[in-house]
N, C-alpha and C positions, 0 to 999 in steps of 0.2 A: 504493500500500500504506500510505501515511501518510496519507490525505484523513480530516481531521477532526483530526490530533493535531497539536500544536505544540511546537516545539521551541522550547530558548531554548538557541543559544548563546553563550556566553563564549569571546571572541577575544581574549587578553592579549599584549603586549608582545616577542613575539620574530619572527626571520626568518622562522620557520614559517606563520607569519597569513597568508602570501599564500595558502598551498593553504586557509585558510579560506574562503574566497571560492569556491571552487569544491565546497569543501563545502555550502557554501549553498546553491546554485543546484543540485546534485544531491538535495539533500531538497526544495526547492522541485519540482522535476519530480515526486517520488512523491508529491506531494499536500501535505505538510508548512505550515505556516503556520511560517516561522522568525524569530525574533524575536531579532536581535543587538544582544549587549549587551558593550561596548567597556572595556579599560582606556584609559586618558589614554596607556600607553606603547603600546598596540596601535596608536593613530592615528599614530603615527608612522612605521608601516609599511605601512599598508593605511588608506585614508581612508575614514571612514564611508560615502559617499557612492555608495562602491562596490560594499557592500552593501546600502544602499539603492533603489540599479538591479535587483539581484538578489534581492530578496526583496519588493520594494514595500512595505517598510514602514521605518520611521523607527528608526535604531537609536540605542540609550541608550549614554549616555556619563557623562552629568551624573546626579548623586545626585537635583538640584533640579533637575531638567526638568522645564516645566511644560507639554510637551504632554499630561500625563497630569488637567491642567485640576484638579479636584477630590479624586483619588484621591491613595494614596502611591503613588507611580510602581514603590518595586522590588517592594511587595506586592501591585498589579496584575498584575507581568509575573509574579511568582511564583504565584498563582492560577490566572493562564491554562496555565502551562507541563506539559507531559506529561512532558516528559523533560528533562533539564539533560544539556547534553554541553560541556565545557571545552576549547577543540580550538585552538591547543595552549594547553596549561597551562606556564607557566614555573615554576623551583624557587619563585620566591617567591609568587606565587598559590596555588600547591600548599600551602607552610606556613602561610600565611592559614588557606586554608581546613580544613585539618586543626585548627587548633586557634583556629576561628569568630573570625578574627580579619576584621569586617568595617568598611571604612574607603572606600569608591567603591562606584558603584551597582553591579557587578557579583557583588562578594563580599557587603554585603546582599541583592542577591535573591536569591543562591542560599543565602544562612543561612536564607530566609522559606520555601525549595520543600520541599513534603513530598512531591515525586513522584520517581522512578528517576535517578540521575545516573551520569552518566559523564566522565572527567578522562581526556585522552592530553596526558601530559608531554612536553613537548620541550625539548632545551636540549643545553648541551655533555656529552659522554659524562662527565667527570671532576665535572661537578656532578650529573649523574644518580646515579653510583655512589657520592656520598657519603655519609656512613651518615644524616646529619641528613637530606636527599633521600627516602634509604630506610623511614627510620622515618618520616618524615611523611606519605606514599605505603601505611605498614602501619596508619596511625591512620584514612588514609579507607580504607581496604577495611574497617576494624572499623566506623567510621557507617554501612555500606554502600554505599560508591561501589564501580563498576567501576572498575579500572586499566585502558586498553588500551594494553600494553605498545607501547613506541617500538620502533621498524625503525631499525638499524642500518646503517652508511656513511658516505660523507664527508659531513662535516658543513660548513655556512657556514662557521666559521674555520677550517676544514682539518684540523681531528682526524679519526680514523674510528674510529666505533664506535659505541655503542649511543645514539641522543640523537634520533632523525627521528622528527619526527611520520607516521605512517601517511598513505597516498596515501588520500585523499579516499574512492575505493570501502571500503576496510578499513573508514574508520568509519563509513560509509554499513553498511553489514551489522551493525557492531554496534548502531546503532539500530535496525536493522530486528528485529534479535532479542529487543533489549527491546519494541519498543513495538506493532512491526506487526500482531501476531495475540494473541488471551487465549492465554494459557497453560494449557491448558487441558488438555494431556496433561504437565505438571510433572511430575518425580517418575517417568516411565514408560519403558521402554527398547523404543528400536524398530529392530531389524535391517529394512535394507532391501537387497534386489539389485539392479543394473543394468548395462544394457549386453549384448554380445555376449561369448559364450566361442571359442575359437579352437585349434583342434584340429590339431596340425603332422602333415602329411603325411612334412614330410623338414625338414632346415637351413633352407629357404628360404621354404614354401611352407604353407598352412595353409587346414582347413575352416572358414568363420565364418557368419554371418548378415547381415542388413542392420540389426540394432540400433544405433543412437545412446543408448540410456542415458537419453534425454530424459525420459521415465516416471520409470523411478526416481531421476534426479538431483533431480526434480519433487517427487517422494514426500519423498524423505530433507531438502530444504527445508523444505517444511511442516510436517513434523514438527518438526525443529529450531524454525523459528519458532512453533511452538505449545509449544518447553518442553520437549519430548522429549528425551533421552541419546540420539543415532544414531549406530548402525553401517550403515555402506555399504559393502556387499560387491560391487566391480567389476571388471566384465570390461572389456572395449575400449569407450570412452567417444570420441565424439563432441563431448562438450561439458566445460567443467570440473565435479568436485564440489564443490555449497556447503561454505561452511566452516562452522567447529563443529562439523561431525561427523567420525568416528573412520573412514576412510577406510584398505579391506581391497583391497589388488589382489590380483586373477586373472587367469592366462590360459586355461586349460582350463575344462574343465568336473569333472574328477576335481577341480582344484584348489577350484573354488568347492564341491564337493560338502565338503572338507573343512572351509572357512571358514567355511560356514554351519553344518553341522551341530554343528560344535565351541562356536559359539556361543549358537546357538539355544535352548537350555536354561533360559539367563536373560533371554531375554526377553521382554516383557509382548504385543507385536505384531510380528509376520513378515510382508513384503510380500516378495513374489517376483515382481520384476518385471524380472529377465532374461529374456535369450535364450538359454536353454542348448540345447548341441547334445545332441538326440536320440541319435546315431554316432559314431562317432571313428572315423577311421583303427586298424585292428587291428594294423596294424605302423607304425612310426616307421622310415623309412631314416636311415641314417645319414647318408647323402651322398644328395646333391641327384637327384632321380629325372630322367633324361633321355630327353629324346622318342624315340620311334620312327617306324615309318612305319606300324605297326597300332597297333588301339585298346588306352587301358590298362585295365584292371579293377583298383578297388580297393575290395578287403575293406573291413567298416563293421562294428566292434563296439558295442552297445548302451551307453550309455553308465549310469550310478544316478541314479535319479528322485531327485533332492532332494527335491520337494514332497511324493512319496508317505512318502518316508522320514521327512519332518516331520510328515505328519498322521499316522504312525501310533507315533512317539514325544514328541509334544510333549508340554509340562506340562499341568495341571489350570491353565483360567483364560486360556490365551494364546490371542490372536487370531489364524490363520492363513489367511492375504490370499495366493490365485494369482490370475495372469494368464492367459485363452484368448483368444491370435489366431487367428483362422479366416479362412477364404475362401469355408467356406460351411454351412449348418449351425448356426449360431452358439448358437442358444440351447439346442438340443439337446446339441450338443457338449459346451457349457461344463456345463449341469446335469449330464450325466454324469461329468463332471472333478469337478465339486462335490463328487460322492457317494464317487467312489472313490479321491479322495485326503485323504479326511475333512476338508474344508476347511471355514472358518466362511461365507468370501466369495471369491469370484471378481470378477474385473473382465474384460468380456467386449468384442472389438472385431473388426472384420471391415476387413482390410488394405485392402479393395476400396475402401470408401466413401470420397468426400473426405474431408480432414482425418483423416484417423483412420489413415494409412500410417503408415511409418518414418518417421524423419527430422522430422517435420513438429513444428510449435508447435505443434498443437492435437489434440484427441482425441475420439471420439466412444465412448462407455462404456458398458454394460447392465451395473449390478450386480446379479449374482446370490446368494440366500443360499436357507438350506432354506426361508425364509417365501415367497418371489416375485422379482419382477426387478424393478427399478428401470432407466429409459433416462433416460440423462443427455444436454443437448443438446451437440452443437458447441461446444467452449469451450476455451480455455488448456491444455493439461497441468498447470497450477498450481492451476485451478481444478477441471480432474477430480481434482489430488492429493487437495484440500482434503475436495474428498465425498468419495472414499474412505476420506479420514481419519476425517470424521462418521461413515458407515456403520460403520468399525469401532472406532468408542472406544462407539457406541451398543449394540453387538452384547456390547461390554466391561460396560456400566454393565447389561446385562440382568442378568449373571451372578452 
């Protein structure tokens, strides 16, 4: 997801620099070209050479390094650089750079980067919380840096509280939401559903589906990394939800009916890509139902079509995005869903076909709209997200 952009991070002077190392080597795996760039007190922790194993390339230290031959070394790296990430930042780097106080290569080249930065402070909680700390930290979110706030616990010298640098994945994600995908739905609010809803029989026992969520955990990603405001409205998940978005649990189906619908009003794009039950149990026992030695019959009330109830009060302008699993029928089915639940697009799949089941990492898609159908081939859920997303920010910019 990074192949082509470069990172340059700044690895300064505290106990934290070793999980930098491993931050490295996690951007290098998505593609990244990472280009680290050292305080004099960071090598005291972590030696260049470490990073150098890990990213294959030669990390600056020196102001006057002259592997940069002919060029000024921190206005090369600053040119190259897509994204500045400071990981971790100490108080005093932090004050540097807040007020362009540049003095080592490091703090030079990030004075020379006109591209997206990011700074996760670490240090002891009582230097964190001090107000000169704090105000220096309100001066770069006015230049526009991101803050990502430190994760809290024992800390190296035995305090506990607010002062950890974030585990490697955390700021793995926040580069991936700056720089992985354009932004290109900014500024746009998109409700997404996923997963299975779950319909109690009794205390113990419950009607569900074979839904994992993978679709729309998939969906509510690519949005996010495209810039999007998301709400994920979920039922029983399989897998975790990205983060940065606004994350709604459900367990039923009554409940997701009122989730979505209560929010749906303000939002610019609707994907409905749960599994809502059809039925519900008509009665709920109180106590746990016990076998007998004949069959049991159990009542099955209908349950409220969300998607119907969406296409037929949604706003002037919103995009509304359902899902048809079939098992046979497929393109018929789904064009009739199309029509009568005034939908703009459908995403059409047939359980049968490989890759295209539950459960699975990949999907197999026929998008449907009132103009024709699109077949999408065999490919990631990330990358069926991604078209779906095209399809409908395009169906958006018709309007």
């Amino acid at each position: 997801m990074l192949t082509g952009k470069t990172v340059l991070l700044g690895v300064t002077g505290g106990i934290a620099a070793y999980k930098a190392a491993a931050l490295a080597s996690a951007l290098g795996k998505l593609g990244a070209a990472v280009e680290v760039v050292m305080t004099e007190h960071a090598t005291k922790f972590v030696a260049p050479l470490t990073f150098e194993q890990l990213t294959g390339r030669r990390v600056s230290v020196d102001t006057f390094d002259r592997r940069f031959e002919h060029q000024v070394g921190h206005i090369a790296l600053a040119r190259r650089a897509d994204l500045v990430l400071i990981a971790p930042a100490t108080a005093n780097v932090c004050a540097k750079l807040a007020h362009g106080i540049a003095d080592d290569m490091l703090t030079t080249t990030v004075l020379a980067c006109r591209c997206p930065k990011l700074i996760a402070p670490a240090m002891n909680t009582a230097m964190y919380e001090n107000p000169v700390t704090r105000d220096n930290l309100d001066t770069l979110r006015r230049y526009g840096w991101e803050v990502v706030e430190p994760a809290s616990g024992r800390l190296a010298c035995g305090d506990v509280g607010a002062g950890k640098l974030p585990e490697p994945e955390t700021l793995v994600w926040h580069v991936l939401r700056t720089l992985a995908k354009p932004h290109d739905l900014a500024g746009r609010r998109v409700l997404v559903t996923a997963g299975a809803t779950r319909e109690p029989l009794d205390p113990v026992r419950f009607l569900s589906n074979r839904s994992t969520g993978k679709m729309g955990c998939a969906l509510a990603k690519l949005a996010m990394l495209r810039g999007a405001d998301v709400t994920l409205v979920a039922g029983a998940l399989a897998v975790e939800p990205p983060p940065f978005v606004t994350v709604v649990r459900v367990e039923t189906a009554a409940e997701m009916f009122d989730a979505v619908t209560s929010r749906a009003g303000e939002m610019d794009f609707v994907f409905k890509a749960a599994a809502v039950a059809d039925y519900a149990p008509a009665e709920v026992a109180d106590e746990k139902l016990k076998k007998s030695d004949g069959a049991l019959t159990l009542p099955l009330a209908r349950t409220r079509d969300i998607l119907q109830y969406l296409g037929e009060h949604r706003r002037a302008g919103q995009v509304l995005c359902g899902f048809s699993m079939e098992t046979e029928h497929l393109l018929e089915n789904s064009r009739a869903k199309l029509e009568k639940k005034h939908l703009d697009l459908i995403c059409a799949n047939n359980v049968k076909v490989a890759g295209a089941g539950f459960g699975t990492d990949t999907n197999v898609v026929t998008l449907l709209t009132a103009d024709g159908a699109t077949e999408l081939p065999l490919q990631s859920k990330d990358d069926a997200a991604n078209a779906i997303l095209d399809a409908a920010r395009a169906l958006a910019e018709r309007r």
